[in-house]
C-alpha positions as CSV (number, residue, x, y, z in Angstrom):
1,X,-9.8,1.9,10.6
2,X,-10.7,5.0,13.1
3,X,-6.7,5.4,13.5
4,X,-6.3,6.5,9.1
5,X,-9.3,9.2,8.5
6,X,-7.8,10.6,5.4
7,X,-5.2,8.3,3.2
8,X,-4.2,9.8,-0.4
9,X,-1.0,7.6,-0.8
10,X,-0.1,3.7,0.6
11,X,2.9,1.9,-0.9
12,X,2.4,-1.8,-0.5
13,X,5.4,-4.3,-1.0
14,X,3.1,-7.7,-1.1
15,X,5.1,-10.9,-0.8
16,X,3.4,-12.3,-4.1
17,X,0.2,-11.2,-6.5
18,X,-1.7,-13.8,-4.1
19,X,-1.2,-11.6,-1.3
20,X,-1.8,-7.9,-2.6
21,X,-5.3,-9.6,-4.1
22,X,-6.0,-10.8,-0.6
23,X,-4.9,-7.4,0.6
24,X,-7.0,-5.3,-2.1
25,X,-10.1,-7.9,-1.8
26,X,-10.7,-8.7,2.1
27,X,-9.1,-5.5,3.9
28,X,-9.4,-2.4,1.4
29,X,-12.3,-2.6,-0.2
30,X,-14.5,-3.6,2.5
31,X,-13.3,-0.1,4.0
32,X,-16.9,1.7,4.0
33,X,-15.0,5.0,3.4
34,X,-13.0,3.9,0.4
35,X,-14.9,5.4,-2.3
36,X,-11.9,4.1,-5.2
37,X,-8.6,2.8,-5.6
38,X,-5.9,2.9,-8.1
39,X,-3.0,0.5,-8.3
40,X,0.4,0.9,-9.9
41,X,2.5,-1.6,-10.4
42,X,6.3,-1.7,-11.1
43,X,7.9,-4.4,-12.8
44,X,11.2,-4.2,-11.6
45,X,13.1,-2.6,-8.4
46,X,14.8,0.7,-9.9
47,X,16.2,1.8,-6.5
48,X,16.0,0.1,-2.8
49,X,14.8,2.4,0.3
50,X,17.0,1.2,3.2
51,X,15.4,4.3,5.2
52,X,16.5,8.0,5.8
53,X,19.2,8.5,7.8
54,X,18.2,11.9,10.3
55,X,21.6,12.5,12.0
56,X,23.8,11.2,14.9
């Protein structure tokens, strides 16, 4: 991915654990550049983004 040379933070909303797993397993990790990765998972929805609102 020539287009992302330096990533420190990706929030992923995965339709099921199926699909982060295929996400993690067959895109992510066969990055060459991706030395590690970390998940965190939440549970439950605390607050909805429905985007940021930047004027008229």
């Amino acid at each position: 991915m020539d287009e992302i040379p330096e990533c420190h933070l990706i929030c992923v909303v995965p339709r099921s654990t199926e699909d982060y797993e295929n996400l993690h397993r067959d895109r992510l990790s066969e990055i060459p550049s991706v030395t590690q990765m970390k998940m965190l998972l939440s549970l439950s929805t605390v607050k909805e983004f429905h985007g940021v609102f930047l004027g008229e």
